[in-house]
C-alpha positions in Angstrom: 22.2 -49.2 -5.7 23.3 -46.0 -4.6 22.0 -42.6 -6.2 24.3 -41.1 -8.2 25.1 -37.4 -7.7 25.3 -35.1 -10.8 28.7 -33.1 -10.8 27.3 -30.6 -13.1 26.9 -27.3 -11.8 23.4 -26.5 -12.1 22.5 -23.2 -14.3 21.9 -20.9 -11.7 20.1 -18.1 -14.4 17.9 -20.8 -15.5 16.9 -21.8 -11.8 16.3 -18.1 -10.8 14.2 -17.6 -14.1 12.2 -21.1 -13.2 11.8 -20.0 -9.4 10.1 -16.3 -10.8 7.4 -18.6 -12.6 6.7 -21.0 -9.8 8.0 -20.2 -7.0 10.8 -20.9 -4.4 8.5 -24.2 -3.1 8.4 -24.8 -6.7 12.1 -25.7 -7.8 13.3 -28.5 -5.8 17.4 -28.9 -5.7 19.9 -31.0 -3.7 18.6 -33.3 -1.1 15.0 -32.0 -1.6 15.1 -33.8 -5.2 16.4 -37.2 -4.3 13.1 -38.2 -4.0 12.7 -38.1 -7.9 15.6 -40.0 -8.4 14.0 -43.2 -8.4 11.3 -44.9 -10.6 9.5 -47.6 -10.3 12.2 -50.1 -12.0 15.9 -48.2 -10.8 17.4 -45.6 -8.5 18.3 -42.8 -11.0 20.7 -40.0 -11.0 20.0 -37.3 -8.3 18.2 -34.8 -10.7 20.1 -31.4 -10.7 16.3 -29.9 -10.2 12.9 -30.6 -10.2 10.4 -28.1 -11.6 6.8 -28.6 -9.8 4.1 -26.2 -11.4 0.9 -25.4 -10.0 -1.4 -25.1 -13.1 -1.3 -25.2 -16.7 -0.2 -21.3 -17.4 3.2 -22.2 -15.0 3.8 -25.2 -17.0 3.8 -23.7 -20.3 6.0 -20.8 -18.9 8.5 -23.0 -17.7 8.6 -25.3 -20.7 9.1 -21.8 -22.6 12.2 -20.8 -20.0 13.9 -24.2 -21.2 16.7 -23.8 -23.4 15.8 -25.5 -26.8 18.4 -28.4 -26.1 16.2 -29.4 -23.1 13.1 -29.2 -25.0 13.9 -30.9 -27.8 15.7 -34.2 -25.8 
C-alpha cells in the first residue's frame, strides 16, 4: 500500500519556531520523514514533520511551541 502524501501546507512559523529548539537535524520534513510513515501494522500518511528532540528540556519546549489543537488531539 502506497504512502499517502499530505496536501496540507505545512505551518512554516511553527517549523521555524520547532527548528530554534532543536535544531535543523532535528525537524525532519518531505522525503526525510517517510520513514515514520509506517508502523508496525500499516503504511501511514507521509507525516508533514517529525520533531526529534535530544533531551527532556527540548521536549517540553517543543510540546509548549504546539498550538493547543495539537496538544490536546
Amino acid at each position: 500500500m502506497p504512502v499517502k502524501t499530505r496536501t496540507a501546507p505545512a505551518d512554516t512559523g511553527l517549523l521555524a519556531r520547532l527548528e530554534a529548539i532543536v535544531g535543523s537535524g532535528g525537524v525532519l520534513t518531505g522525503d526525510a520523514a517517510l520513514p515514520f510513515a509506517t508502523d508496525v501494522y500499516r503504511r501511514l500518511e507521509t507525516p508533514l514533520a517529525v520533531i526529534r528532540p535530544a533531551d527532556v528540556e527540548q521536549l517540553q519546549a517543543v510540546l509548549q511551541a504546539l498550538p493547543a489543537c495539537l496538544r490536546n488531539g
